[in-house]
VOGU-3710 file (C-alpha; in Angstrom, 3 decimals, decimal comma):
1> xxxxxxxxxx> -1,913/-0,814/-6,702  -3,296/-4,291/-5,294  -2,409/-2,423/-1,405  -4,501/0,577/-2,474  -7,470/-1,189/-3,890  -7,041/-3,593/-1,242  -6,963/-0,472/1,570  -9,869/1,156/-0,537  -12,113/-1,936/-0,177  -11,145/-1,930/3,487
11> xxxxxxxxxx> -12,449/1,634/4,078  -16,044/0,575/2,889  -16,248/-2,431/4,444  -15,292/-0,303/7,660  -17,006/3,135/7,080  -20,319/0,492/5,804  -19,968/-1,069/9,639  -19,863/2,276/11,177  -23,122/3,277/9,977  -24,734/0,213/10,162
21> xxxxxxxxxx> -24,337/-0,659/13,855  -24,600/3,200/14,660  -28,303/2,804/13,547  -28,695/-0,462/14,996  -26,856/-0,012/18,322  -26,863/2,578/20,824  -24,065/4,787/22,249  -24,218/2,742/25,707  -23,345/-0,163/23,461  -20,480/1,030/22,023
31> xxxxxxxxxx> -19,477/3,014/25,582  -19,225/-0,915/26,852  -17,030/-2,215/24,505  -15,068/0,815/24,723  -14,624/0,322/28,611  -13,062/-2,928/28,264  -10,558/-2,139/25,209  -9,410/0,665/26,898  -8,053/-1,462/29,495  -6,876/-4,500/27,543
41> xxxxxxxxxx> -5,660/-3,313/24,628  -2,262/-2,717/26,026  -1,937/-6,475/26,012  -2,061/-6,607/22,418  1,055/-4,654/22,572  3,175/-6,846/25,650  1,561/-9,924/23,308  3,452/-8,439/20,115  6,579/-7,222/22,289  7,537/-4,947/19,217
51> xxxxxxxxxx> 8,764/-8,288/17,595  6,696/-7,884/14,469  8,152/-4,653/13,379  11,778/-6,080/14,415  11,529/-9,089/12,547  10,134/-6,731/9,606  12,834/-4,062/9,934  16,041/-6,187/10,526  18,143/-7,055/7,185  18,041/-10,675/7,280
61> xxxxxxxxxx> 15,546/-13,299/9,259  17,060/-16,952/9,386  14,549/-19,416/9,522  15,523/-20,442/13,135  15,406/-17,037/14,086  11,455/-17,180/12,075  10,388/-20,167/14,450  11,541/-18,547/17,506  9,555/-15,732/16,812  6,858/-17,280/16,103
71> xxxxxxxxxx> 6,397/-19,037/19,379  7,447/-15,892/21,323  4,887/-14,716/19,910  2,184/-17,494/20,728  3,431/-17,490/23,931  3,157/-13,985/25,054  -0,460/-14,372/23,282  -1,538/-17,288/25,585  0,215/-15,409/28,417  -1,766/-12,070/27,609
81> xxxxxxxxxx> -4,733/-13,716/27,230  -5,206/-15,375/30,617  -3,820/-12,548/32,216  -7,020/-10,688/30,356  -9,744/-13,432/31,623  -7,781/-13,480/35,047  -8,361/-9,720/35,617  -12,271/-9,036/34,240  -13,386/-9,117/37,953  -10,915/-5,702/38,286
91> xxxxxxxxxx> -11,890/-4,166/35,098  -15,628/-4,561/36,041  -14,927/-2,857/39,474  -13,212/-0,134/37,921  -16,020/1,393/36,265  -18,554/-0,214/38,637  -20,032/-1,959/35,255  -20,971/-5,680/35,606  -21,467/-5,835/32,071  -17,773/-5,202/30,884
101> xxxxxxxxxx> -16,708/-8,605/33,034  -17,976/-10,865/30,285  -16,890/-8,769/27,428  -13,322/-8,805/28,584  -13,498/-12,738/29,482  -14,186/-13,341/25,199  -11,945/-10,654/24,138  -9,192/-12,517/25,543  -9,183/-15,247/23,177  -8,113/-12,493/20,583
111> xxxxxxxxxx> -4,589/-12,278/22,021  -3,457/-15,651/21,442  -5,375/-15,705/18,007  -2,940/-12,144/16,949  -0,489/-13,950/18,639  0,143/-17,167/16,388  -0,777/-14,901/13,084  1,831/-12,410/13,993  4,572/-13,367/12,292  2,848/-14,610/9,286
121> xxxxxxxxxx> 1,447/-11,189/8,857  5,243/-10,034/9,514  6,639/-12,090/6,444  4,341/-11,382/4,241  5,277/-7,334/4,793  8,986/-8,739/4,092  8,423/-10,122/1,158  6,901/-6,893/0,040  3,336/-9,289/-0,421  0,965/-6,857/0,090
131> xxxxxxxxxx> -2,021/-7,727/-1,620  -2,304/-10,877/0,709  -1,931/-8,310/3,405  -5,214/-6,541/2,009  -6,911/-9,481/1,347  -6,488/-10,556/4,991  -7,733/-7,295/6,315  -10,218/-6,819/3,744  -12,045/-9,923/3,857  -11,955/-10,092/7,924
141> xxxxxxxxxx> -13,195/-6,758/7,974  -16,401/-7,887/5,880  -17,216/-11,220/7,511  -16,705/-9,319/10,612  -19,314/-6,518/9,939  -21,763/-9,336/9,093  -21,386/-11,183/11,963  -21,906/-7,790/13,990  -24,758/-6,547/11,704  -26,794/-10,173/12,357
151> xxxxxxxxxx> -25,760/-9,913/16,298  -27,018/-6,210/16,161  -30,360/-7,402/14,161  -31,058/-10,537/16,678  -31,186/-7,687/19,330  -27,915/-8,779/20,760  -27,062/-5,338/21,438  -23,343/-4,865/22,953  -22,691/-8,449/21,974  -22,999/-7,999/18,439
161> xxxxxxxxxx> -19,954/-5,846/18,796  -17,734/-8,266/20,424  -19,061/-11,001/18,187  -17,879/-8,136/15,076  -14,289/-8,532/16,792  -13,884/-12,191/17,745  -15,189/-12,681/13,883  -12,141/-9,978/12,647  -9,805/-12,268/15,234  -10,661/-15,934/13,777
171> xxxxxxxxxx> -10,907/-14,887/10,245  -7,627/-12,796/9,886  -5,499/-15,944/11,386  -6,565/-18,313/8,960  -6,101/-16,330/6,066  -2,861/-14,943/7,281  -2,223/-18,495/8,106  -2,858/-19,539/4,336  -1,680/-16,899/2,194  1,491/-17,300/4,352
181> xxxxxxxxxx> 2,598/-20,965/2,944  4,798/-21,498/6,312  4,882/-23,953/8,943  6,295/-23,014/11,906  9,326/-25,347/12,950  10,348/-26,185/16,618  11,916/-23,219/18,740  16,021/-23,266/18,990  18,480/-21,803/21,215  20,684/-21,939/18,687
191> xxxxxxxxxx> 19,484/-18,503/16,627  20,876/-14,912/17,859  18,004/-13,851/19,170  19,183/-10,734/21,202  18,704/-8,182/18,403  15,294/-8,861/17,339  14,541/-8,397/21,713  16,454/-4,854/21,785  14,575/-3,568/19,256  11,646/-4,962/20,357
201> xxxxxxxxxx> 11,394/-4,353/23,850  12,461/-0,429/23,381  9,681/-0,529/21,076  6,922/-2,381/22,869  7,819/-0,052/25,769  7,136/2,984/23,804  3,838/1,859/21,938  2,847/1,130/25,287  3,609/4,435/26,658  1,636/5,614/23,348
211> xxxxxxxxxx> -1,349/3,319/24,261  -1,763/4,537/27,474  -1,486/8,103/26,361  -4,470/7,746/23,574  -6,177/5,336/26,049  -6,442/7,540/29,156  -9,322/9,371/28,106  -11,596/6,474/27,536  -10,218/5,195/31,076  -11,497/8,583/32,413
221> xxxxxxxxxx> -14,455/9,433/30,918  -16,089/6,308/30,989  -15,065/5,754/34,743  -16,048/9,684/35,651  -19,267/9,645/33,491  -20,168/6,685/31,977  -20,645/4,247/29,057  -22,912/6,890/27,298  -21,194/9,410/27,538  -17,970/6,914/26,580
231> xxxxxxxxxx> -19,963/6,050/23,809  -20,323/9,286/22,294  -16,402/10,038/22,490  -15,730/6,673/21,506  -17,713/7,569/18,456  -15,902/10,765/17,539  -12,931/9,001/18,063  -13,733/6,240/16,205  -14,187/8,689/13,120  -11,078/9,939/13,650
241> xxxxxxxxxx> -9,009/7,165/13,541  -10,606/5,398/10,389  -8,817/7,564/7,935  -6,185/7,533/10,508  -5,513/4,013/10,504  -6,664/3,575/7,185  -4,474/5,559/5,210  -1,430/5,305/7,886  -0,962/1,468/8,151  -0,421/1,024/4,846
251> xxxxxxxxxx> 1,272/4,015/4,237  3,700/2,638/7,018  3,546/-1,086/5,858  4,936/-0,037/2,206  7,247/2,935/4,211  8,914/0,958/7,176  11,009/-1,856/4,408  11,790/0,711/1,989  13,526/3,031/4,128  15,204/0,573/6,291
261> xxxxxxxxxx> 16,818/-0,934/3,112  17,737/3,194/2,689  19,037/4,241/5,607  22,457/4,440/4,093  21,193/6,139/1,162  21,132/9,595/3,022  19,649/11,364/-0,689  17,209/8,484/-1,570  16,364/7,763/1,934  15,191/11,581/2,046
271> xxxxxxxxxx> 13,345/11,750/-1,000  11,631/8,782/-0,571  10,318/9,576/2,705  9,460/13,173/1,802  7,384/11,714/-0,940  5,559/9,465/1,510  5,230/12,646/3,906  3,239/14,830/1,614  0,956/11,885/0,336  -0,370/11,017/3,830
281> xxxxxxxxxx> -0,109/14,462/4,749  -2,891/15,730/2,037  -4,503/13,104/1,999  -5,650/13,066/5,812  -5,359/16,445/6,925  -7,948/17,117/3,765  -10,187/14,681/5,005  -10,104/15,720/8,277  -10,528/19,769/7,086  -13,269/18,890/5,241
291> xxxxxxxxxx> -15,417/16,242/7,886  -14,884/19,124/10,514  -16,298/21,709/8,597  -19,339/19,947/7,774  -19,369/17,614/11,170  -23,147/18,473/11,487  -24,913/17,310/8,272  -22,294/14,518/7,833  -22,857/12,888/11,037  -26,348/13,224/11,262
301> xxxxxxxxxx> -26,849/11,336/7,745  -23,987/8,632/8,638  -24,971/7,688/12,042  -28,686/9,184/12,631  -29,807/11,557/15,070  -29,226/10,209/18,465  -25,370/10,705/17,413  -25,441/14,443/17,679  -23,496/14,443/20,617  -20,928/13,424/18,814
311> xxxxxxxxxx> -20,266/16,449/16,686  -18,456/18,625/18,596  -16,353/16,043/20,206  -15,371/14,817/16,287  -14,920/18,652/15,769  -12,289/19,128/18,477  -10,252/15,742/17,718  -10,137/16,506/13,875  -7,430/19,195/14,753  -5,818/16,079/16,562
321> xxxxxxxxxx> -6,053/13,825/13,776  -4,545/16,842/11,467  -1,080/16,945/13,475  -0,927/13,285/14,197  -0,389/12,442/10,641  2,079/15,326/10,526  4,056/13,498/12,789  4,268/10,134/11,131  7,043/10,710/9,509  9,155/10,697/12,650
331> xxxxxxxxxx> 7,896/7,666/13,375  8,747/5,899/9,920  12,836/7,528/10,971  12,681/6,335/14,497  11,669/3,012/12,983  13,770/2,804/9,914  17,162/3,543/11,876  16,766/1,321/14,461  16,210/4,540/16,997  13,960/2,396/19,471
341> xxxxxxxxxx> 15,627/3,232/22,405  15,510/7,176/21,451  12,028/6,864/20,633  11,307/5,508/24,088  13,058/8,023/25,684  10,980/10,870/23,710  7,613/9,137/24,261  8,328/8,377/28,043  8,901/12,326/27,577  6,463/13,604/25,365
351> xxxxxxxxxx> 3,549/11,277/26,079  3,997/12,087/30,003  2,947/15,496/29,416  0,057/14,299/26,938  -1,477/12,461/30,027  -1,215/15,305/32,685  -3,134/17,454/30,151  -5,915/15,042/29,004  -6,305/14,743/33,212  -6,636/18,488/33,370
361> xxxxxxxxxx> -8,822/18,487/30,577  -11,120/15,636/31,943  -11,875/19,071/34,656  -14,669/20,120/31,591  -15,642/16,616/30,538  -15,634/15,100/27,587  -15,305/18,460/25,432  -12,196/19,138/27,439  -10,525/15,928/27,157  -11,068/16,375/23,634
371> xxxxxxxxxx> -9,650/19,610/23,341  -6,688/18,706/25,574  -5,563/15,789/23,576  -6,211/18,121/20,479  -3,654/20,627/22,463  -1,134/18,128/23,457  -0,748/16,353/20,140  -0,352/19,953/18,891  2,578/20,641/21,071  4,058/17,487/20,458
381> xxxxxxxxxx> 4,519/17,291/16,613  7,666/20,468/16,448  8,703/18,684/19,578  9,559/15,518/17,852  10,804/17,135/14,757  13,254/18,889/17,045  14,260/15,742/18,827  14,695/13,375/15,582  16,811/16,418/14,066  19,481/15,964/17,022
391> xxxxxxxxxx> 20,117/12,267/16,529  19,796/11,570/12,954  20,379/13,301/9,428  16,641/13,183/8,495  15,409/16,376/6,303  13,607/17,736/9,578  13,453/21,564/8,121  11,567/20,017/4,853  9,503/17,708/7,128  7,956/20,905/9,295
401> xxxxxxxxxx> 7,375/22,995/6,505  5,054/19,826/4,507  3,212/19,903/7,383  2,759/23,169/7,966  1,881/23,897/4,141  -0,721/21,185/4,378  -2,338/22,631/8,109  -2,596/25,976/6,657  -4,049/25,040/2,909  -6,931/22,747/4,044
411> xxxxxxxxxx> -7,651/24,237/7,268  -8,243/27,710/5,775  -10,201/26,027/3,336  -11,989/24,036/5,438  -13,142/27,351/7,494  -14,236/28,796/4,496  -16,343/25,494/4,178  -17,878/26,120/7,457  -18,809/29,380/6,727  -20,412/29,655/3,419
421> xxxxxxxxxx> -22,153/26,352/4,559  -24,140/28,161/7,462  -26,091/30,322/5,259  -27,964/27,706/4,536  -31,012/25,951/6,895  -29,485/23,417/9,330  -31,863/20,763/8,075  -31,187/20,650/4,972  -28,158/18,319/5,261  -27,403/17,658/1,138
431> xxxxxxxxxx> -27,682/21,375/0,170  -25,527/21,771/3,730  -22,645/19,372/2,085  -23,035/20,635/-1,661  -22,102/24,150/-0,720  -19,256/23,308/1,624  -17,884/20,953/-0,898  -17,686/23,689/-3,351  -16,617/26,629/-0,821  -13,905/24,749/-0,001
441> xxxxxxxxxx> -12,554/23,152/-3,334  -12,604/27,355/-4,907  -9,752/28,300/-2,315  -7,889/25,133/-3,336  -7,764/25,804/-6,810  -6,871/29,314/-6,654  -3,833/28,057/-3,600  -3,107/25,635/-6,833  -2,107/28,497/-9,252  -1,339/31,109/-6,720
451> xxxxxxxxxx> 1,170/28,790/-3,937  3,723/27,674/-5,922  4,491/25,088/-3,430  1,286/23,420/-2,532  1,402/23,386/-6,852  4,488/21,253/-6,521  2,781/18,912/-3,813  -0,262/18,614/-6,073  1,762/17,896/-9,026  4,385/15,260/-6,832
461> xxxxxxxxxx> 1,618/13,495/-5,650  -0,108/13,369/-8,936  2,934/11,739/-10,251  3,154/8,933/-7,758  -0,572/7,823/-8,263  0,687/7,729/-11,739  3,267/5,652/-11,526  1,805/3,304/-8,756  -1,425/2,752/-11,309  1,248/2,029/-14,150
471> xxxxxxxxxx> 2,717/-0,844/-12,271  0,326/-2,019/-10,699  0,709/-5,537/-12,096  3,245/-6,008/-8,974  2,608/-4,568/-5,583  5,882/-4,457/-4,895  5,825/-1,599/-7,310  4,283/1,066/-4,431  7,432/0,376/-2,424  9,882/0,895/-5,462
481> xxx> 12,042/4,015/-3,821  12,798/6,838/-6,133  16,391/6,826/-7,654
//
């Protein structure tokens, strides 16, 4: 419960920064920032080396083996960081943009600051602590929207947002650093260390493959057509990935211990992560039905007029977004059995053809790039269903049919949202949302009585929200796996 109210307070302190600095701050603002993390943000990944999640997923951590990690950690932070100051010359030249040289030179302080909280954060998701997780993210979140917001208001423009993420940076070490109640010993060569560097490597190498994959269209659009344009995508995509993130991370910070203490458990292991399945998958692909319906009057009151290019972009990448989270699941088994080197294998794979097609796309501009990464993320979700169901004993037939249930409930009510919604003037945004809201709630209660089992996801999920606001003296309780 504390994880959920915790995630919940997150949201508005992040959907509250969104359309603050949206009204404050231009798209060429956000296009700038956008340049640079596009670039760098695959050093966050060779800084964390996949030893988080290893130290998080392996059975036991010994305290040697704690330390070590730690100053891996630091190290490849430090490392990551000067190699970030070291190249803002090259980024600069890369999209002929002065401008993104001094934003990249600050942003590298941020590695080394996730660098020395990373394994802090990492033991507190062992010892199932996650309202200290949410406080961490919560209050960094806030402090870091008000130092944007008084950047934004001092006419700082583009600063303000880098000022928003060296505040998130600072903030979330300290706490993390607190809450955590550890001191970091000296390193050892005494600790097995190999392990924690298998899975970690395999996995770093894979997120990285990811990050380039989700990354290449920012890389192209801004270089091809600038940080307005970027700006506008970077919006829409931006949008996306709140509930994304949002209802993902901690879905997979509660997921990830649970079924790795399971993975023996073949029945309880598949229940359990069936159950998680069909909570994230309602829960987002609803959302996103819903926002693309009414994209028009939604964005305009949210972010203001001069946004409007962002609507059909958002549009297009909500049908991403909706078989994404149908595809976390695989992710929680590749993670959960220790499958990093598979999963490496299927994203060097799978994420290949993702970039060739987002290139292709970038042929139409940013509409097309949109619509190809929409495409390729399509393609890609029975793909890794079919490729998890040849190496491991996960319920792979179940999994596909969740997500297909959920695709075809909301999106058919979210087109019936779009339609009874244009009958009425374009301008008037409120009556716009009223009537979608309710054109698309009528098909869901009738699918509720009528589809017996969307009525049994209803009812499951129901259950668990139940059960999680019953125990919710102890945040361990959201993790407790059914028996």
């Amino acid at each position: 419960m504390t994880t959920m109210l915790g995630q919940v307070g997150k949201i508005v302190v992040q959907f509250g920064g969104i359309i603050l600095l949206a009204r404050l701050l231009s798209p060429e603002d956000y296009g700038l920032l956008a340049m640079v993390l596009a670039v760098i943000g695959v050093g966050e990944i060779l800084r964390d080396f996949g030893l988080s999640t290893a130290s998080i997923q392996a059975r036991e951590v010994t305290a040697a083996q704690r330390n070590n990690l730690f100053w891996m950690n630091t190290g490849l932070g430090a490392a990551c960081g000067a190699a970030a100051f070291l190249s803002a010359s090259a980024i600069g030249s890369i999209y002929n943009e002065d401008r993104a040289v001094g934003i990249a030179q600050i942003l590298a302080v941020t590695f080394l600051l996730n660098g020395i909280s990373a394994q802090f954060r990492a033991q507190l998701n062992r010892d199932l602590r996650f309202g200290y997780i949410a406080i961490t993210d919560m209050g960094s979140q806030a402090l870091g929207l008000f130092a944007g917001v008084v950047g934004a208001l001092a006419g700082w423009g583009y600063w303000a947002l880098v000022m928003q993420q060296m505040t998130i940076g600072v903030v979330s070490t300290i706490l993390l650093i607190t809450l955590g109640r550890w001191f970091p010993g000296l390193p050892t060569r005494k600790a097995d260390m190999k392990p924690f560097l298998s899975f970690g490597w395999a996995l770093m190498a894979t997120q990285a493959i990811g990050y380039v994959s989700r990354n290449v269209d920012s890389l192209i659009i801004g270089a091809k057509f600038g940080a307005g344009s970027l700006g506008l995508y970077n919006r829409a995509f931006q949008l996306l990935m709140l509930p994304l993130s949002q209802v993902s991370a901690p879905a997979t910070t509660v997921a990830l211990p649970v079924l790795s203490r399971l993975r023996d458990d073949t029945d309880r292991y598949s229940s359990f992560l069936l159950r998680g399945q069909t909570i994230l998958l309602h829960a987002i692909i609803g959302i996103f039905a819903f926002a693309c319906a009414q994209a028009h009057p939604l964005i305009v009151l949210v972010l203001g007029e001069q946004w409007l290019g962002t609507v059909p972009l958002f549009q297009i990448l909500s049908i991403a977004g909706c078989f994404q989270a149908a595809g976390y699941a695989v992710y929680w088994v590749f993670l959960s059995k220790g499958l990093t080197a598979s999963n490496l294998r299927y994203s060097l794979v799978s994420r290949s053809g993702l970039i060739g097609v987002i290139t292709l796309g970038a042929l139409w501009g940013p509409p097309g790039v949109a619509a190809a990464y929409s495409l390729g993320l399509a393609l890609m979700w029975p793909f890794s269903l079919w490729w998890i169901g040849r190496i491991s004993n996960a319920p792979v037939k179940q999994m596909f049919f969740n997500g297909l249930r959920s695709i075809v409930a909301y999106g058919a009510a979210g087109g019936l949202s779009f339609i009874a919604s244009t009958f009425v003037p374009t301008d008037l945004y409120l009556a716009r949302l009223g009537v979608g809201t309710a054109a698309m709630l009528a098909p869901l209660v009738m699918m509720y009585f009528l589809w017996p089992s969307y009525r049994a996801d209803v009812v499951g999920i129901w259950k668990s929200a139940r059960m999680a606001l019953k125990k919710r003296s102890s945040p361990s309780s959201l993790a407790t796996p059914p028996s």
